[in-house]
N, C-alpha and C positions, 0 to 999 in steps of 0.2 A: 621496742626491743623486748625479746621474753625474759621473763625471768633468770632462766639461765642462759647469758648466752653460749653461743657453738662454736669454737673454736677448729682450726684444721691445723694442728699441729704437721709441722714439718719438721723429716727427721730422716736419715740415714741411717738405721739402726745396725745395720752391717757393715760400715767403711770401717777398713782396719788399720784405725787410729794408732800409731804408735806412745805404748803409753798412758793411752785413755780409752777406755771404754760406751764410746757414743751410746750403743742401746741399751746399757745397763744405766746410762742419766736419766736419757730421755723414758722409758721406764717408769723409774722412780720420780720424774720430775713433773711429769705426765698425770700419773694416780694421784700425784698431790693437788694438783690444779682443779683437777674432777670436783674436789667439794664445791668448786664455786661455777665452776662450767661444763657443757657438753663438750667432748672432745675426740678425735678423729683421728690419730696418726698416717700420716701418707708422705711415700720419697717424695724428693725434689721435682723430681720426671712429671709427676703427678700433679702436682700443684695449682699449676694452669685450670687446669680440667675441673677443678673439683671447688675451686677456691666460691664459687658464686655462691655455694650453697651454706656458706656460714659467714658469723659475722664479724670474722674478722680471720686471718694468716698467721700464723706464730712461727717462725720462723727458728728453730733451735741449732740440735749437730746435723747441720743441712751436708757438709763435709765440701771440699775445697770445689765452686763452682764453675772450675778449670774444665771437670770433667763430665759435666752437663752444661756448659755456656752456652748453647745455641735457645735448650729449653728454660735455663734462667733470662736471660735476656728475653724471650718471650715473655714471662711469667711478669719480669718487671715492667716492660709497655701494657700490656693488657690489666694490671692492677693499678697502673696511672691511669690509664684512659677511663678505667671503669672507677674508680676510686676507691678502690677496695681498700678497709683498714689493713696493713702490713705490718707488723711489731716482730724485730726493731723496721719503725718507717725508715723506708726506701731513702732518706736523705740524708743519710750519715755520710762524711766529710774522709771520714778513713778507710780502715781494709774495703768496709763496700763499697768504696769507688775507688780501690786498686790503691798501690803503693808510694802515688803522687803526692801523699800530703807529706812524708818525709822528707821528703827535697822543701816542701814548700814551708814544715816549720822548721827544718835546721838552715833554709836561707833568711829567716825572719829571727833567728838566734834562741829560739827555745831550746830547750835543756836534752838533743835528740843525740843520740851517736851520726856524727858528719855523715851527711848525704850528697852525693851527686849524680848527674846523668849524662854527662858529657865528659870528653878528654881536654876541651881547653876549663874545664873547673877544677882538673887533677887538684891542682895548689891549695885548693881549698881545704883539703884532708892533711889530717896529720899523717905525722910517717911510723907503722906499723910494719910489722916481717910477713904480713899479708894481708890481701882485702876481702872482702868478701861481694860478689856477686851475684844479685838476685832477681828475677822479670819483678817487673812493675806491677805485672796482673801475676802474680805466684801468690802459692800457700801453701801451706805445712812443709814447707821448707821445700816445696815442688824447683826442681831448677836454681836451687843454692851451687853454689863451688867457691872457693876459695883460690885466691891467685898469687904470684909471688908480686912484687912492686917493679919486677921489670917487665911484665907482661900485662901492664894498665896501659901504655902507650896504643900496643898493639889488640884490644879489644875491639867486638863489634859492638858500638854503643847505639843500641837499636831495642828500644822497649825493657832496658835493666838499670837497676841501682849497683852504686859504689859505693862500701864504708869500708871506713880501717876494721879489722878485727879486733873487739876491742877483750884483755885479758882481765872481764869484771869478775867480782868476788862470789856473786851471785845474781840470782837474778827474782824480781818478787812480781805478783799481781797482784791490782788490785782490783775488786768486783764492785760494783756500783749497779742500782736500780734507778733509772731515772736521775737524779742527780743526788742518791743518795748512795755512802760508801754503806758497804754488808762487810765484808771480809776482806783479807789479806793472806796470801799464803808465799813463800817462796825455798825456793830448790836450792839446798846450801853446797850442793856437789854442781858449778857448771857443767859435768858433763852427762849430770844426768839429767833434762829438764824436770820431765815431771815425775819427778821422785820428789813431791812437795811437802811441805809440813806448815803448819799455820803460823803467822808471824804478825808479831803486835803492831802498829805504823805507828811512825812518831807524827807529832804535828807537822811537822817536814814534809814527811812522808805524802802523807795526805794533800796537805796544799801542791806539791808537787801532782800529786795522779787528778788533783780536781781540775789543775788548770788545763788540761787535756778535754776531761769532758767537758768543762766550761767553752772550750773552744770547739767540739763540734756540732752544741747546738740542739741536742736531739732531745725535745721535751718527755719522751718517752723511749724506754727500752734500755735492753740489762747489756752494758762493755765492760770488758777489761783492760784496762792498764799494765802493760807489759813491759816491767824495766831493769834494767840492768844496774847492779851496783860497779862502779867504776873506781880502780885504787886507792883515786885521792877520795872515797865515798863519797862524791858526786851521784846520782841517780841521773839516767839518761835514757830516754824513750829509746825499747825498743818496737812496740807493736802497739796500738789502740786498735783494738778488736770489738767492731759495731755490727756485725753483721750475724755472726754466728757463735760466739765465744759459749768454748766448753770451762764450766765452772768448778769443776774437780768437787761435786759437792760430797763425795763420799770422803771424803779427806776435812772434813770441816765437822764440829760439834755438833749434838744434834740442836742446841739451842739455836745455834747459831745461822744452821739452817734450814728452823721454823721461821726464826724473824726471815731470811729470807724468799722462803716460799712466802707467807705472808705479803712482803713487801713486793713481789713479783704482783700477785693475788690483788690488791690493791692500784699495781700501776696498769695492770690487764683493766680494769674495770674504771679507770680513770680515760685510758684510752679508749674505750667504746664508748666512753659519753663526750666526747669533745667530736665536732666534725671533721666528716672524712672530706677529701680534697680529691679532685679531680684533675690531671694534665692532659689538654689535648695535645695533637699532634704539633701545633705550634708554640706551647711551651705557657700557654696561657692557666690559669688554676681558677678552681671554683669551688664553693660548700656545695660537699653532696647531702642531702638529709639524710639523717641519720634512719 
């Protein structure tokens, strides 16, 4: 491997993020990287095509993969077949494989705002003055609506989730590197999301947002922690974001976000030296040399 390696940053520098500025991050998060690698910006569309020629994918504000799914779904067979390093790897448990782990930790009793995806689980929700609706493969709030509680019967329950609306106090993230926490920010207006401000976590806090990324697994790569404070100050998942999470780093100290470029800067080069894995088409894996 050369000295520096060559990264192909992925980025949407033009999705007009409500709220967030994807190419003014990737930008600035991009130039910082540089000290320690070659690096490449290219959209999502792109990916494919280009990916062979460096040594590894970075995956950033790639922006909701709804509206290139035919060329992501390619991009993710062809970087398993070929083993190509992906960061975050391709095997995150949540957003990146769509909206199914909500059902699956709020049926296991983790600390999630109630989920379901059927009419005969109605009962399982508590009773709210509405619910909220959302596809299972959505994002940025693509295909939300909100319904009143006598028009749950009569839904088409066909690829969406059901939760009460819940009237939390706010709502906070939290950023992690690999399985270490960096920052904490959260939005003290619910209806402004990201109108953020930085916010200290208590040990609470923390062990709460760890057991999330303890539970999806992923030895590498930067999520966030999406949750909502609930009346009785309960904290209640509402997002783990593994796949592309935007970090609001201009909203953070600059200390704060040296340590973590740094700590980005260090998990980048931890993961080019661990082997890359390969899936064939029947699901079988191998070490690719690196």
């Amino acid at each position: 491997m050369p000295a520096r390696p060559a990264l192909l940053y992925v980025t949407d520098l033009a999705y007009p993020a409500r709220g967030r500025r994807y190419g003014d991050e990737d930008v600035f998060l991009s130039s910082r990287l540089r000290a320690g690698f070659d690096i490449a910006l290219c959209h999502p569309r792109d990916a494919r095509a280009l990916m062979d020629r460096f040594d590894a994918v970075v995956v950033r504000n790639s922006g909701p993969v709804l509206h290139y799914q035919e060329e992501y779904d390619a991009f993710r067979d062809a970087a398993a077949a070929r083993g190509t390093r992906v960061y975050n790897p391709l095997t995150g448990r949540a957003d990146m494989a769509g909206k199914q782990y909500l059902l699956d930790l709020s049926a296991a009793g983790h600390p999630v705002i109630p989920t379901v995806d059927r009419p005969e689980d109605l009962d399982r929700l508590p009773g709210a003055d509405a619910y909220v609706v959302k596809p299972k493969a959505g994002a940025d709030s693509i295909g939300l609506r909100l319904v009143s509680p006598d028009r749950l019967p009569d839904l088409a329950y066909d690829g969406v989730l059901v939760q009460p609306r819940v009237d939390f106090r706010y709502e906070v993230s939290f950023v992690f590197v690999d399985d270490a926490f960096q920052y904490a920010l959260h939005a003290p207006d619910p209806t402004r999301r990201w109108e953020l401000r930085p916010y200290e976590p208590t040990r609470a806090d923390l062990a709460f947002a760890r057991r999330f990324i303890d539970w999806n697994t992923l030895d590498h790569g930067v999520q966030r922690v999406d949750a909502c404070r609930a009346p009785d100050g309960e904290l209640l998942l509402v997002e783990l974001e593994d796949l592309n999470p935007y970090l609001s780093l201009d909203l953070v100290a600059e200390p704060v976000c040296d340590t973590f470029v740094a700590a980005l800067t260090a998990s980048l080069h931890r993961f080019l030296g661990a082997p890359a894995v390969r899936t064939d088409a029947g699901g079988a894996t191998g070490a690719v040399p690196g």
